[in-house]
C-alpha positions, -999 to +999 in steps of 0.1 A: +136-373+000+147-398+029+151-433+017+125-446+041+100-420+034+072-434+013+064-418-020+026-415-009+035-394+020+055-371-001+030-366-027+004-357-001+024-331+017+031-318-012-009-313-021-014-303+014+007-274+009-002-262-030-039-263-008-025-241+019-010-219-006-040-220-024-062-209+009-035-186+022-034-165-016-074-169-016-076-151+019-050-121+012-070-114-021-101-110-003-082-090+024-073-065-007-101-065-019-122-054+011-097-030+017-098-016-019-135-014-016-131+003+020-105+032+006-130+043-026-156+045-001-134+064+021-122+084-005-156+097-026-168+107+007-140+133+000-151+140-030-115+120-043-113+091-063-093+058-051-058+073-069-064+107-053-065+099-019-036+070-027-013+102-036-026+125-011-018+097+021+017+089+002+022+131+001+013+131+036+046+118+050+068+141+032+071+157-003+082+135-028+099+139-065+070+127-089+089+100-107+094+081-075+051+088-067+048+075-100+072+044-091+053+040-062+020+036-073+035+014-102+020+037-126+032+059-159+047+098-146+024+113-169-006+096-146+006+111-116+007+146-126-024+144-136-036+136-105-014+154-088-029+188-116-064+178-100-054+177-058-032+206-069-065+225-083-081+218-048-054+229-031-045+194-012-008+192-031+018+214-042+043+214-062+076+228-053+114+224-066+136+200-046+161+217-026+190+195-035+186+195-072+165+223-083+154+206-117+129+177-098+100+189-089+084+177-055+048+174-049+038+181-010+007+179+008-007+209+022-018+218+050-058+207+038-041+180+029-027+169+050-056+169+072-076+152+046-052+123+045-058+119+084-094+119+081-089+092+054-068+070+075-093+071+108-121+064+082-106+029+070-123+007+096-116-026+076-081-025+083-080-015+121-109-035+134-095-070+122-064-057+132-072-046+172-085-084+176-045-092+172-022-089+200+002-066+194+025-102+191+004-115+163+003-076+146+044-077+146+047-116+130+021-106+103+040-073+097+070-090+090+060-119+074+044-097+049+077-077+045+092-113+038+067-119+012+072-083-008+112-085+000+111-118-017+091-113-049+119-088-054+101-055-053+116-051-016+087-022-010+075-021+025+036-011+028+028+020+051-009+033+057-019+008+032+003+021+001+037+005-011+067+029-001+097+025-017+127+046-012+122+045+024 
């Protein structure tokens, strides 16, 4: 603190900002949450539940070993074949050996699936109306100030289509 800057001052900066934080946390959590809410809706309309359609859009950019899915979704392996048994039963996902070490299995979209997980994405309105009102400016700072946010909590996991991505 500057000698000549009064303690009064300091102290209210200081609440100003737990206040902002405060505000700032508040208006992310309602961001999630609308956007939680937005994805089941999205997803019982296919006939998938929240997790479903969370693996099937993270299986739609490539085929991935399931410990890392599991990683992903911060979640226990055993979950995620599960899931993965049920998308597999509707023949969304696959399951096929990893060419560079045969003993890890990968689970892949298929070609259903795939398009699924596109009609998912165009059907989550919340997150690319708000979004359009941004210039593409505004879109970029916000992107990266949310990477800041993630890389500094220390889980360094970039979001993509709404779902955390590591390994990327």
């Amino acid at each position: 603190m500057a000698a000549d800057t009064p303690v009064g001052d300091v102290r209210s900066t200081e609440q100003a900002g737990d206040a902002l934080d405060v505000e700032v946390a508040g208006l992310i959590g309602t961001v999630v949450t609308r956007y939680h809410e937005e994805y089941e809706l999205a997803a019982s309309a296919h006939a998938l539940t929240g997790a479903q359609a969370r693996v099937l859009t993270l299986l739609a950019r490539g085929a991935t070993p399931m410990r890392r899915l599991a990683r992903q979704l911060k979640c226990e392996p055993s979950n995620v074949t599960g899931i993965v048994d049920r998308l597999e039963t509707r023949g969304l996902v696959e399951r096929r050996p990893d060419p560079a070490d045969r003993r890890v299995k990968l689970a892949a979209a298929t070609d259903e699936g795939l398009a699924t997980a596109a009609r998912l994405r165009g059907e989550l309105g919340f997150a690319g109306k708000p979004l359009k009102g941004l210039t593409p400016v505004e879109r970029t700072l916000l992107r990266d100030l949310l990477r800041r946010m993630l890389a500094e909590e220390g889980g360094g996991e970039q979001p993509h289509d709404g779902m955390p991505e590591a390994d990327r």
